[in-house]
N, C-alpha and C positions, 0 to 999 in steps of 0.2 A: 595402189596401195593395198594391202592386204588383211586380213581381220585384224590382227597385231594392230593393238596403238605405236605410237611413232614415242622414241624417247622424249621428243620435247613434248609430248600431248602428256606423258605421264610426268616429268619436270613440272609441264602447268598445274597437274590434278594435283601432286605433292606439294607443290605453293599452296594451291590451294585449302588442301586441309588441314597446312602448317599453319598458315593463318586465321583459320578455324577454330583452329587446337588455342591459338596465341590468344584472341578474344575469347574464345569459352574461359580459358583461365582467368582471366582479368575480372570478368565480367563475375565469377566465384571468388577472387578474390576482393571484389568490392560487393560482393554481399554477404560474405564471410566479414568483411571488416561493418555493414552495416547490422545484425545479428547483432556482432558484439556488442555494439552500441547499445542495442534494447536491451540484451539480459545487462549490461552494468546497469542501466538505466532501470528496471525492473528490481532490480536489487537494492538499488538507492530506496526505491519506493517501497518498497518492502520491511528495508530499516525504519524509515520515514514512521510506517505505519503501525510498526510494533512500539514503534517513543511516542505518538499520539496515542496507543487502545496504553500503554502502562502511565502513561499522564491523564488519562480519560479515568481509569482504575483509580488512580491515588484519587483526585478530585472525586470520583464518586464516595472513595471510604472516608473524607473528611466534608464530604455532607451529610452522611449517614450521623456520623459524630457530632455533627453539628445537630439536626435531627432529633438526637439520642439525648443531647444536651437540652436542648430546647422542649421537648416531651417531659424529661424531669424538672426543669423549671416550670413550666404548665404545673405537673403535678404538685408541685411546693405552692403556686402561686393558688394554686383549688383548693388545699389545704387550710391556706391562710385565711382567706374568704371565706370558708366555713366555719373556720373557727371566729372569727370574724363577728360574721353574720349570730351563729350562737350566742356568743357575748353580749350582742344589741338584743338579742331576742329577734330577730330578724323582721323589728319594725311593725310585729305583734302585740304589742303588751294591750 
């Protein structure tokens, strides 16, 4: 035989690589389809996380309020106590 391959040795090589070829694809299109999965998946989470920091947000600015509410009642309630206290003579006389 002579340097030349023989048709069926290149028949085999070309099986060969066609099968190659057939699994590299598969093997891209099942990591192509597991990808997708994480970016929708990363996405969900991402929504996820912007509805908890704007529900974290609201709850913060209706403690604040609460807070803000509660400071002025102190102040009414300090007021009254001293005015309070005044009137008794603050247990001095």
């Amino acid at each position: 035989m002579d340097h030349e391959a023989s048709p069926r040795a290149i028949d085999r090589r070309l099986d060969s690589i066609s099968k190659l070829l057939h699994t590299g694809m598969k093997i891209l299109a099942e990591q192509q389809y597991r990808i997708n999965a994480l970016i929708d998946s990363q996405v969900r989470a991402d929504q996820r996380l912007t509805q908890l920091a704007e529900a974290q947000q609201s709850a913060q600015q209706r403690t604040d309020q609460k807070f803000a509410e509660l400071a002025e009642a102190q102040k009414a309630t300090e007021a009254a106590l001293q005015a309070f206290l005044r009137r008794s003579g603050n247990g001095h006389e």
